[in-house]
N, C-alpha and C positions, 0 to 999 in steps of 0.2 A: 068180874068175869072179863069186862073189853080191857080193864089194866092187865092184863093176864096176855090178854091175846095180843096187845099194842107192843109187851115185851118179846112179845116171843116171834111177831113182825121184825119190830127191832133188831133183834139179836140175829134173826136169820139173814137182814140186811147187810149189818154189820162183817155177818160168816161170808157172804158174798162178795163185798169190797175188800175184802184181803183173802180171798181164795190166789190170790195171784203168788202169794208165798209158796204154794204147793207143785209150782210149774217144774217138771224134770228138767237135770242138767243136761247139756249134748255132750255123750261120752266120745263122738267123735273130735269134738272141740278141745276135751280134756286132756282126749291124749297128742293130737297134733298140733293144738292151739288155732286150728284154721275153721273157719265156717263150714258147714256140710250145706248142702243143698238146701235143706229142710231145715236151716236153725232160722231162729225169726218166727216161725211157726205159730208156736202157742203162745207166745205175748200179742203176737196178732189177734188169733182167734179168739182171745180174754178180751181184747178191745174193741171186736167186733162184736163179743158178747154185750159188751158197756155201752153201746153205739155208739162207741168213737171209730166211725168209718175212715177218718181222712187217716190217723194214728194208725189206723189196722193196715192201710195200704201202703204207709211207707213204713212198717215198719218189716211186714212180709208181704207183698204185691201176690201172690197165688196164692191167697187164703182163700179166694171168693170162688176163683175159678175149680181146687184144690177141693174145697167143701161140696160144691155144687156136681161134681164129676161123680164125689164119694156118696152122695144121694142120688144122683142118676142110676149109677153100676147097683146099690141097695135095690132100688126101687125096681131096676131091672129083674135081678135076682129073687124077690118078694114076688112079683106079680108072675113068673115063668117067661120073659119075654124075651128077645134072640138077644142075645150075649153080643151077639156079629154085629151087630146094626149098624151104619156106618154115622150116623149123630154120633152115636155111642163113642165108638173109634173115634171120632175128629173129637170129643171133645175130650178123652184121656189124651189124645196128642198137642192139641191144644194147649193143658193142662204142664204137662209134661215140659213143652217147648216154654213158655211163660216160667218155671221152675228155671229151666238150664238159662235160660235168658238173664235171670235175676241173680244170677251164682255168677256169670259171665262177670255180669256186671260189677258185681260185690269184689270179684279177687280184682279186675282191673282196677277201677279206682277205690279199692283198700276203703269201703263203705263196710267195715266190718264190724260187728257187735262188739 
């Protein structure tokens, strides 16, 4: 019975340390061959999954801020609370400015995936 369940640990570990094969392409990449805003994204958040925090930051810098905004606005919407609020607002703009900050950056000096 525990040989049973140590494989099936196993194997679920194993399905986790190569989920990273599964990540979409960015179709805006494809077809312009240029970075979008948002690419860097999910190899981030896969390595913030892994707790490789330093790797998640430089590999997309607004995963943290980006995730945290998208549980605020959930959590918002779940519990009926004002939509308005102005935390709410500073931290989608927050959010948003750290984004365009990090794309600034990427096309100036050609830090491109």
């Amino acid at each position: 019975m525990f040989l049973i369940l140590d494989i099936i640990d196993l194997s679920a570990l194993l399905l986790v340390r190569k989920a990273d094969i599964f990540l979409l392409p960015c179709p805006f990449k494809y077809l312009t061959g240029l970075d979008c805003p948002g690419c860097g994204f999910q190899r981030s958040a896969w390595a913030l999954f892994m707790g490789h925090f330093m790797q998640s930051f430089r590999l997309y810098p607004p995963t943290i801020p980006f995730l945290l905004s998208f549980v605020a606005g959930v959590a918002t919407w779940w519990f009926n609370l004002n939509r308005y609020e102005k935390w709410l607002k500073a931290m989608y703009f927050f959010t948003g400015f750290v984004m365009m900050v990090n794309y600034i950056y990427k096309i100036i000096f050609h830090h491109l995936h």
